[in-house]
C-alpha positions in Angstrom: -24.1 21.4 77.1 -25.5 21.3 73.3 -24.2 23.0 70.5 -27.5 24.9 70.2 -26.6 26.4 73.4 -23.2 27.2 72.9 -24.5 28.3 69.5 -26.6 30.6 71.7 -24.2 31.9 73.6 -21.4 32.5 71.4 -24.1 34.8 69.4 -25.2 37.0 72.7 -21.9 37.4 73.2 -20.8 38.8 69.6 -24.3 40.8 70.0 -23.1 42.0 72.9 -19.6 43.2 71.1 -21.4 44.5 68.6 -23.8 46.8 70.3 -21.4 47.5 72.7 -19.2 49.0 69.8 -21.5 51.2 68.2 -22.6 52.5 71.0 -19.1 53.9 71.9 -19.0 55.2 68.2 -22.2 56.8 68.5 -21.4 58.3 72.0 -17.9 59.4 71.4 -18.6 60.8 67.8 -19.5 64.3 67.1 -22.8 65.4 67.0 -23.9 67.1 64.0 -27.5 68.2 65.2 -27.7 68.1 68.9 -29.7 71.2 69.7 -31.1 69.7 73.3 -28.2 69.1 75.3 -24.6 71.0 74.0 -25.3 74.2 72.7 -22.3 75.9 74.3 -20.4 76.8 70.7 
């Protein structure tokens, strides 16, 4: 394997990392202005 591909893969996987945490922040943060889906306060 060439270190352009390992170069390639190391990078989707920190990507991946990356997205993967912000997502979770996003998801399990509270929503300031959510009027669609919890309205229940």
């Amino acid at each position: 394997m060439s270190p352009f591909w390992i170069k390639v893969f190391l990078f989707i996987v920190i990507a991946h990392f990356v997205v993967g945490i912000g997502y979770l922040a996003y998801k399990l943060s509270p929503k300031k202005k959510d009027k669609k889906k919890s309205n229940k306060k």
